[in-house]
N, C-alpha and C positions, 0 to 999 in steps of 0.2 A: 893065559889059558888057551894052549889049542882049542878049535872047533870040535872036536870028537867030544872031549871033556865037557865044553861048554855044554856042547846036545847031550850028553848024556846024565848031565846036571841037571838041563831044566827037565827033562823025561821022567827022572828019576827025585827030583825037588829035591837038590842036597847043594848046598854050599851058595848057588846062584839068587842071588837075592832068595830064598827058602822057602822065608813067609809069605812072602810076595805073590810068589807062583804059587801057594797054595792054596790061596782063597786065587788067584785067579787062572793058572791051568798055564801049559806048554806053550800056548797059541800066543795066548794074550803075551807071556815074555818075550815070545819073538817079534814082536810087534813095537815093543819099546827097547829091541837091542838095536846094537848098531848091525844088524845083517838085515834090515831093512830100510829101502832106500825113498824117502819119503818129499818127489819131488813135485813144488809147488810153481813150478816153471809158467810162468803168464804170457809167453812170448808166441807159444809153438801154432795159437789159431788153429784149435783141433774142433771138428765137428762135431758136433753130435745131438744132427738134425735127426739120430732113430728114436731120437727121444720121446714119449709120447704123453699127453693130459689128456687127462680124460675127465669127462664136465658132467656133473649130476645136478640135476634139478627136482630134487623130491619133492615138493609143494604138484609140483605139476609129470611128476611120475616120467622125468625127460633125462639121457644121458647119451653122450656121445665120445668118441675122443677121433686123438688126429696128432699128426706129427707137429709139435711143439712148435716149427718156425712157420704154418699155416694155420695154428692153433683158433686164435681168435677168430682171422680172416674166414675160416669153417662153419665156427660156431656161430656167428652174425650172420652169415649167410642162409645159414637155415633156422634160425631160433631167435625172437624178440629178445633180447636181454634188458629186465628191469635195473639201468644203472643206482639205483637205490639201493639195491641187498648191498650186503658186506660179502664180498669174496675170503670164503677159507681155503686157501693154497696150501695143503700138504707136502710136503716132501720125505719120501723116508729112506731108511740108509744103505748103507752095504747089501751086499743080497738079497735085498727087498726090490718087489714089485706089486702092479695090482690086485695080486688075488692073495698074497700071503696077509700075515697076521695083521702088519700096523698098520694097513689099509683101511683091511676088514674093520677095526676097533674105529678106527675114525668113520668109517661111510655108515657103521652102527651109533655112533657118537652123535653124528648129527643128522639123521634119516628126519626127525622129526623136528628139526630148529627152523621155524619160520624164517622169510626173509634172507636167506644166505643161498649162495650157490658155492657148493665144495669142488673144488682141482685136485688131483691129486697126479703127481707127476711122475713117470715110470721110467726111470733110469739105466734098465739093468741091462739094456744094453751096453753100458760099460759099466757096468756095479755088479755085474752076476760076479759068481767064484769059479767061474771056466779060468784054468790055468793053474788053480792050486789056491791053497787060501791066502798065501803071501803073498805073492806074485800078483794076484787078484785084489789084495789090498792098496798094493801099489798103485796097480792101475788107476782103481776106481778115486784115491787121492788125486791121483794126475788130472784127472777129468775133473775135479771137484768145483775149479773156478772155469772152466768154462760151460760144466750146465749152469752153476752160478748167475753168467753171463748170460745163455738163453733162459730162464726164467725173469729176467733182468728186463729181456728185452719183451716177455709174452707180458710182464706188468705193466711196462711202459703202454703197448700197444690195447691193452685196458683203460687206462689213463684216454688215452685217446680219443678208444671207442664211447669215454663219460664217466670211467666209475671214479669214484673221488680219490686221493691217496689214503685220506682216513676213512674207506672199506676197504684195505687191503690188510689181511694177516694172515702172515706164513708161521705156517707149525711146522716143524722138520725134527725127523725124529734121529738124532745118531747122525751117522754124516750126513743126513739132509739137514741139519742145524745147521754145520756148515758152509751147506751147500747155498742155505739163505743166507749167510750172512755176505755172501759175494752176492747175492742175487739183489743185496737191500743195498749194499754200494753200489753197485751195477748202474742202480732206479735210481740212489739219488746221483751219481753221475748226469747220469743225461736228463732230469727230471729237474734237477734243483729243491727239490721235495723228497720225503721221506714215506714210507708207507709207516699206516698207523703201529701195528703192532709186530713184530717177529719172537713168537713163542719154542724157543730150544730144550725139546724132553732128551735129556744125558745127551750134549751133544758128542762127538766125537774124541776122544783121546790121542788113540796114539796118529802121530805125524801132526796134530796138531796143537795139544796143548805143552808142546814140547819147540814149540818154533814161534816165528814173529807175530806180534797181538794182530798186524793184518791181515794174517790167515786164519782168524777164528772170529767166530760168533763173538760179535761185541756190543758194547753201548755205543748209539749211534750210525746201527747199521737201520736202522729202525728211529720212530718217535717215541716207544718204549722196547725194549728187550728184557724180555725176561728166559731166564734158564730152571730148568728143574735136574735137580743131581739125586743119580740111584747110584750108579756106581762108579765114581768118581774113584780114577786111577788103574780102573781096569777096562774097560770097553768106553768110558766115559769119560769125560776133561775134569781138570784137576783146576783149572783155568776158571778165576774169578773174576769176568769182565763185565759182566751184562749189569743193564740198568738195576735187576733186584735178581740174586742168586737163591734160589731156594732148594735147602737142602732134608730132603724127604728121610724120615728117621736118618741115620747115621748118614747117607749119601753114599752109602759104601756097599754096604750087601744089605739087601732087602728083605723083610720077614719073609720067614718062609722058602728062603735062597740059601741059606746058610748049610748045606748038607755035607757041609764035614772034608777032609783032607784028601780021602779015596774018587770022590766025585769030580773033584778037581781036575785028574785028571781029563775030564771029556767039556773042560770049561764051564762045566754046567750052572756052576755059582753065579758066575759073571754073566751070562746070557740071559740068566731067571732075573737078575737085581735091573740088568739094563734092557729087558724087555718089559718089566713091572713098569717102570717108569711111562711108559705107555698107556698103560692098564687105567693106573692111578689121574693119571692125567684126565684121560678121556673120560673117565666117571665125572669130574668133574663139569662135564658140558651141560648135564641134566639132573645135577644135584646144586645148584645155585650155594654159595656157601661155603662147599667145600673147599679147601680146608682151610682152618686158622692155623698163620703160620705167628712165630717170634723172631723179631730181633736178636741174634745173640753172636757171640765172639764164638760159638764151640760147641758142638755137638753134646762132651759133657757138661755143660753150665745150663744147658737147656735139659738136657734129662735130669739134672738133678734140681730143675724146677726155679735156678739163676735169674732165672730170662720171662719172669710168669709177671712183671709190673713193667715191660718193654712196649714199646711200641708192636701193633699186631694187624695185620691185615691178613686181606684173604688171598687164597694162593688160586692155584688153576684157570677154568676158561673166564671166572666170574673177577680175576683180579682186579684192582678199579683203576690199579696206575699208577697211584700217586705214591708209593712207598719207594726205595731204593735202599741198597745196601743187601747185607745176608742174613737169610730167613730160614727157622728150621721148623719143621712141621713133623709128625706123628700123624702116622692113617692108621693106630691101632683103634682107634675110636669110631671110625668108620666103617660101614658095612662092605667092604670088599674081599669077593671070594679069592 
């Protein structure tokens, strides 16, 4: 197939994988063809000290940031840090930074959680879409292990400064899944220890669930990992690695995301399913409980009620740990808008 035909295939969703591209849009095909070059290159020692954390202390109405390789050394310098709280380490994905949406849901998520101090770490220095959105996609893979690497090293120097490895949990949402799970080999590289939890909402898809299991969010990069899947095979990994995978209704298009074959075109399916993922997640911080997920082999054996004498635990911020394997959940039962 020449490239004319190809583009004007997926533009037009006729022949090129069809279906594929209908529930998930032009973008998203281009992203799992081979016209894009998806390199995991660990060699090249590329900076990227513009990175920035920025440190909220809600109990005490306190926030700061600073470029990530001064990070700590900043925040010690002018602020007591009670090593006791449990550190929440955000990371979020592609074209995100601090003021967009997965930020916002997380610093609203836990505005009000005693005992914790939130990171959230601002990338977009090399994750914005300057360049085009392909191109820009590229990039921001290229970089992926080594911000990996400096959150690797702002954990360790935590460690340091006293906090334990079990208060440490990164939540990274899309490629900052990712992006943790080099940041949690990174820690136990040079640590010999594991940080306690690393939480992945839809981590990344394409260039990664498409390549070697040590470029992706896995079991082990962490004391537990867990995944939650919205839309797995389009913006999101298809990739079953983590400690306990949980697969939020179908894992595929999200209530409410499903707006038909015309919409498609503007990707709009795939961005509502793999931004819900978010959504659903962070409700979860201040709803203790939510959700009960099932053991099951299948999306359909679980709707059709298969999987209702399985093994059951609870999904999201409140999970207890101790399950493994894949788990599927329904949030029609819950109140989210």
């Amino acid at each position: 197939m020449t490239p004319l035909l190809y583009l004007i295939s997926v533009f037009l969703f006729v022949n090129v994988e069809a279906n594929w591209a209908a529930d998930y849009g032009p973008f998203k095909t281009l992203l799992y063809s081979d016209w894009i070059t998806c390199d995991h290159n660990k060699s090249l020692n590329l900076s990227v000290n513009e990175t920035l954390v920025y440190f909220y202390d809600f109990q005490n109405n306190f926030n700061l940031s600073y470029n990530i390789d001064g990070a700590i050394e900043a925040f010690t310098q002018v602020y007591n840090l009670d090593v006791s709280r449990r550190i929440i380490l955000f990371v979020p994905g592609y074209k995100s930074h601090v003021y967009k949406s997965a930020s916002e849901i997380i610093r609203n998520a836990f505005k009000d959680v005693p005992n914790i101090y939130l990171m959230i770490i601002d990338h977009s220095a090399y994750t914005s879409a300057n360049g085009g959105k392909l191109k820009s996609y590229e990039r921001s893979v290229h970089y992926s292990y080594y911000l990996g690497e400096a959150i690797g090293d702002l954990l360790v120097k935590l460690r340091i400064h006293g906090f334990s490895s079990n208060n440490i949990h990164g939540v990274g949402h899309s490629l900052g899944s990712q992006i943790l799970g080099y940041a949690g080999s990174s820690y136990l590289n040079r640590t010999a220890e594991k940080v306690w939890r690393i939480t992945g909402i839809d981590p990344a898809g394409p260039c990664f669930s498409n390549t070697l299991i040590q470029e992706q969010l896995r079991s082990g990069n962490a004391e537990y990992v867990e995944v939650y899947h919205c839309n797995a095979g389009g913006l999101g990994t298809t990739s079953v690695l983590a400690d306990i995978d949980f697969f939020m209704n179908d894992g595929k298009i999200q209530p409410k995301c499903d707006a038909g074959f015309l919409s498609s075109l503007g990707d709009s399916d795939a961005k509502c399913s793999h931004k819900s993922c978010m959504r659903y997640w962070a409700e979860t911080v201040n709803h203790p409980g939510w959700y009960l997920a099932w053991k099951c082999d299948s999306y359909k054996d679980f709707s059709h009620g298969k999987c209702s004498s399985n093994e059951v635990t609870i999904a999201g911020y409140s999970n207890p740990g101790n399950a493994t394997g894949v788990f599927y959940l329904s949030t029609e039962a819950y109140r989210i808008d």
